[in-house]
N, C-alpha and C positions, 0 to 999 in steps of 0.2 A: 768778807767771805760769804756771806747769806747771798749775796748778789748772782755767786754760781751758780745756786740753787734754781735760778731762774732762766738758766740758758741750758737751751736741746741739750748741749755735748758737755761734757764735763771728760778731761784724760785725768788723770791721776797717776804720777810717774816718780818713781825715785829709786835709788842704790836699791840691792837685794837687802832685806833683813831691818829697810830703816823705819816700815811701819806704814805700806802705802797701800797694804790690802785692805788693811783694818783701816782707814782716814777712808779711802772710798767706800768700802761699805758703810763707815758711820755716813758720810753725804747722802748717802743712796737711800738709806734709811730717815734719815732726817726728812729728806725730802717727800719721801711717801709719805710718812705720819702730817706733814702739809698737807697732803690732799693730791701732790703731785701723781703720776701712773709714773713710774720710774724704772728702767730697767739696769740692772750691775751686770756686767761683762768685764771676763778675764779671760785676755789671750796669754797670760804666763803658765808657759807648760808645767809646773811644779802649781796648778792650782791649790792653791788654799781656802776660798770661798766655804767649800763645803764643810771643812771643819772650823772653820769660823762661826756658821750657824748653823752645825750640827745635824746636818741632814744632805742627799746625796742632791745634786747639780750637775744636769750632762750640758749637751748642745742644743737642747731645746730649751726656751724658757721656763723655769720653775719659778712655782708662786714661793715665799718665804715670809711675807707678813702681808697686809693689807697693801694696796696699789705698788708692791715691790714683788719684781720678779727679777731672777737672773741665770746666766748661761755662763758657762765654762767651753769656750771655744778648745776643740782638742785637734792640733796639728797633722797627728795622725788619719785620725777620723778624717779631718776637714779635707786630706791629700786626697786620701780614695775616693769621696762625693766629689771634688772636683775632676780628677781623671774619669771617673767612671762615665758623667756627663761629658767629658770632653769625646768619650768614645762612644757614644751614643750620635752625637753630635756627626762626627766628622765619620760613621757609618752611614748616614742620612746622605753626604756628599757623593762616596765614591763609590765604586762597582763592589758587589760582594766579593770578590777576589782577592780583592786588598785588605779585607777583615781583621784574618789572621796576622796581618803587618802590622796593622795600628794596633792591634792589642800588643806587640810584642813591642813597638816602639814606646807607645804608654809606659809599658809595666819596666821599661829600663828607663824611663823619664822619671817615676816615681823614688827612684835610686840617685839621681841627679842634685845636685846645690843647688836652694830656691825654690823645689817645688810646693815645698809644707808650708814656705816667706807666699807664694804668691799665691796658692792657696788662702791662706789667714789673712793676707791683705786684701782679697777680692770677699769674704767672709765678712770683715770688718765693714766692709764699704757698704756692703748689704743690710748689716744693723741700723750701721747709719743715718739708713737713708730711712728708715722709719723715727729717727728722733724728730718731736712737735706732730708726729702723726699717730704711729703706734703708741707711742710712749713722748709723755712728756716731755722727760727728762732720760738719757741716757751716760751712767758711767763707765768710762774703763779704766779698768784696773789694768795696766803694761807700763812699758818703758817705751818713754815718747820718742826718743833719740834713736831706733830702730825704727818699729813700725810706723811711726809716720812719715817724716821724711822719706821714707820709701813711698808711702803712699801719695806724695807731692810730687816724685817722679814719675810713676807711673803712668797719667796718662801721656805724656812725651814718648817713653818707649812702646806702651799698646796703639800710638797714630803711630810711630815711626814703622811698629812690627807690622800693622794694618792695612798701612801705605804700600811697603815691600811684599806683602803675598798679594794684592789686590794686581801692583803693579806689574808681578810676575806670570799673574794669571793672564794680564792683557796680554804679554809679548808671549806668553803660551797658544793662546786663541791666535792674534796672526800669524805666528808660523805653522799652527794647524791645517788654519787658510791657504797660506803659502803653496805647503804641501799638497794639499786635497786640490792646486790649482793644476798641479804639475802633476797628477795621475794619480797619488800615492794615494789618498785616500784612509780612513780610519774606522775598520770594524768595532761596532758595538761587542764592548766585551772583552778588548784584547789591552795587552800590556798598559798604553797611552790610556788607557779611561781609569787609570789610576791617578791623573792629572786632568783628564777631561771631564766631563760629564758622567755619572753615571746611567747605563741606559734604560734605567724606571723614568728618566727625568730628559723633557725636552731642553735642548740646546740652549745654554744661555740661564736657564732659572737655576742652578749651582753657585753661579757669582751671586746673586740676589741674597740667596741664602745664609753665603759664608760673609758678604760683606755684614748683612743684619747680623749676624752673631757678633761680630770682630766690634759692629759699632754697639752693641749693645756694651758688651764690655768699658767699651769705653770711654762711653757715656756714665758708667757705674760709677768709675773712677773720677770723670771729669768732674761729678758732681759732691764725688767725699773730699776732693781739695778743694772743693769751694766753702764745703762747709771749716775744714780744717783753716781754713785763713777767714773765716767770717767771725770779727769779737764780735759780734750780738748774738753768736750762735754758737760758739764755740769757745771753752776756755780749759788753759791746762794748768794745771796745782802740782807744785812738785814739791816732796816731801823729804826732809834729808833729820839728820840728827847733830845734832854738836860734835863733831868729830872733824878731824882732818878729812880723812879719805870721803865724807858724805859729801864736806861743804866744797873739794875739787871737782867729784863727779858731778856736782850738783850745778856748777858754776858751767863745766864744759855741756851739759845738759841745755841749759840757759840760753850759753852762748849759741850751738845747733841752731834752735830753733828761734832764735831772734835773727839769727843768719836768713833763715829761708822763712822771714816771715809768720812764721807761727805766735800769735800772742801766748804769754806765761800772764795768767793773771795773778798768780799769789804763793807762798809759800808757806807748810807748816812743819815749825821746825819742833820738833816730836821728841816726847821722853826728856825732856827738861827736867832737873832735878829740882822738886819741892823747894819751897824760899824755908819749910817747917823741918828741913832733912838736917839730922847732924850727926857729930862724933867726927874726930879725926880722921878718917878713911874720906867721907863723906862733903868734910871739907875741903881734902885737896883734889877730889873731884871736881870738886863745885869751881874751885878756883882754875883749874884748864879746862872748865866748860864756859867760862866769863872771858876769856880769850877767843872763842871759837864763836862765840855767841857775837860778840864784839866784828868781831872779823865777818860774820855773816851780814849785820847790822850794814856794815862796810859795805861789802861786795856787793849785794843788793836792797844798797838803799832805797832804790824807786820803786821797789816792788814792796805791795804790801805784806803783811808777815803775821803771821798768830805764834805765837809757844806754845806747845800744849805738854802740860806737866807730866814725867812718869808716873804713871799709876802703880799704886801697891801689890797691882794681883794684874792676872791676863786679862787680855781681853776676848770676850765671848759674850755670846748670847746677849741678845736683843736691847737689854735694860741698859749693858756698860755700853753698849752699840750707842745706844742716844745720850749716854751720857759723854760721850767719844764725839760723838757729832756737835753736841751743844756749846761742846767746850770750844771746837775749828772751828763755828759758823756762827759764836753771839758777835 
């Protein structure tokens, strides 16, 4: 487990509630008091971060101890900065006329399935790309089996989506031609320059423009799935607890991302009950957590595995933090 500590990316993913905010903040922390620059990231909309270490955490980096900073990506937030750019953007393309359209097309997009998903996935990709530059080490706290696999398709649909306006724009310009061959002709300024050219902007520099954007994009993305399948760069820890419903989700979690290539380099299986715990209640606990444990043992025998014991009180603030880290990464 100290081995992760040593790579750009760290995910950290598991079931709601089975203790995967607290495992990466203790990594995240560990690794600063190394000496690491390390930054903690959460795209889970129910952030917890901030009452975990007791002080507030937006979408900017916040310092929280020595070489550890972190951000709480908000889906909301994240939707409006990216539309808002998107209409600034593609104001820059077409005639003022059309102004009024793209805001109103926007602001009913923002209403749409996926725009907050590709939002926070083009967000992510952007952290990203600062791990081993910005920051040493970068974690996130999410659920692997959404947000990445998405981000492994992504740049297939941003060539495929980039291909199709690029291509439409060509067979736009020849029949423009066409047109203007046979008389018709197109005033600066009318309906068509909602598709043409705007006329602040000579003939032709529009495609320039809109291709740089589309590729910028996509290049953003081509480069978080490379880091996402790179094990020298990137590794994901999934965190589950002794339980039935943990050790399923945990297993179809596994399977996902062994499916599309993703390395799982470890697991910690969390809140283990003390070998020192007793009394009758405590017992027959113990004895259907020796089944589950067994059975995990099973399921993922080639992965490597920590226990890390239930603690007696919660966890919080800095001290149980590293004592929470010591215990996942001796």
């Amino acid at each position: 487990m100290q081995d992760l500590l040593t790579r750009p990316l760290l995910f950290v993913g598991g079931k709601g509630g089975v203790g995967k905010t607290t495992t990466a903040a203790a990594l995240a922390l560990r690794g600063a008091d190394q000496g690491r620059r390390t930054l903690l990231v959460s795209t889970d909309p129910a952030h917890s971060l901030a009452d975990l270490f007791g002080q507030t955490i937006g979408n900017t980096a916040t310092e929280l101890a020595p070489s550890l900073c972190a951000l709480e990506i908000d889906p909301d937030q994240q939707a409006d900065a990216h539309l808002a750019t998107v209409k600034t953007r593609m104001k820059g393309l077409v005639h003022p006329r059309a102004y009024d359209e793209i805001d109103r097309q926007l602001d009913l997009a923002r209403l749409a399935p996926g725009t907050m998903e590709a939002a926070m996935l083009e967000r992510m990709a952007e952290v990203m790309a600062g791990a081993g530059k910005d920051y040493d080490h970068v974690v996130f706290d999410t659920a692997p089996t959404g947000h990445t696999v998405r981000l492994l398709s992504l740049p297939e649909v941003m060539a495929a989506w980039t291909d199709g306006l690029l291509g439409h724009r060509e067979r736009s310009t020849q029949l423009g031609s066409a047109l203007r061959h046979l008389g018709g002709g197109r005033k600066k300024g009318d309906d068509l320059s909602r598709l043409e050219s705007a006329a602040d902007h000579e003939e032709g520099s529009r495609d320039a423009r809109l291709n740089d954007v589309l590729q910028e994009r996509r290049r953003k993305l081509v480069r978080a799935r490379e880091q996402l399948l790179d094990r020298s760069a990137c590794a994901f820890l999934l965190v589950l607890n002794p339980d039935r419903l943990s050790l399923l989700e945990t297993a179809k979690a596994s399977d996902t991302l062994e499916r599309v290539s993703i390395p799982v380099a470890g697991l910690v299986v969390n809140r283990v009950l003390p070998e020192d715990a007793d009394g009758m209640f405590l017992q027959a606990r113990r004895k259907q957590e020796a089944r589950y444990l067994a059975e995990i043992d099973r399921t993922f025998a080639r992965l490597p595995r920590v226990r890390v014991p239930l603690l007696p009180g919660d966890v919080y603030e800095l001290e149980t933090l590293r004592r929470l880290g010591a215990a996942i990464a001796s």
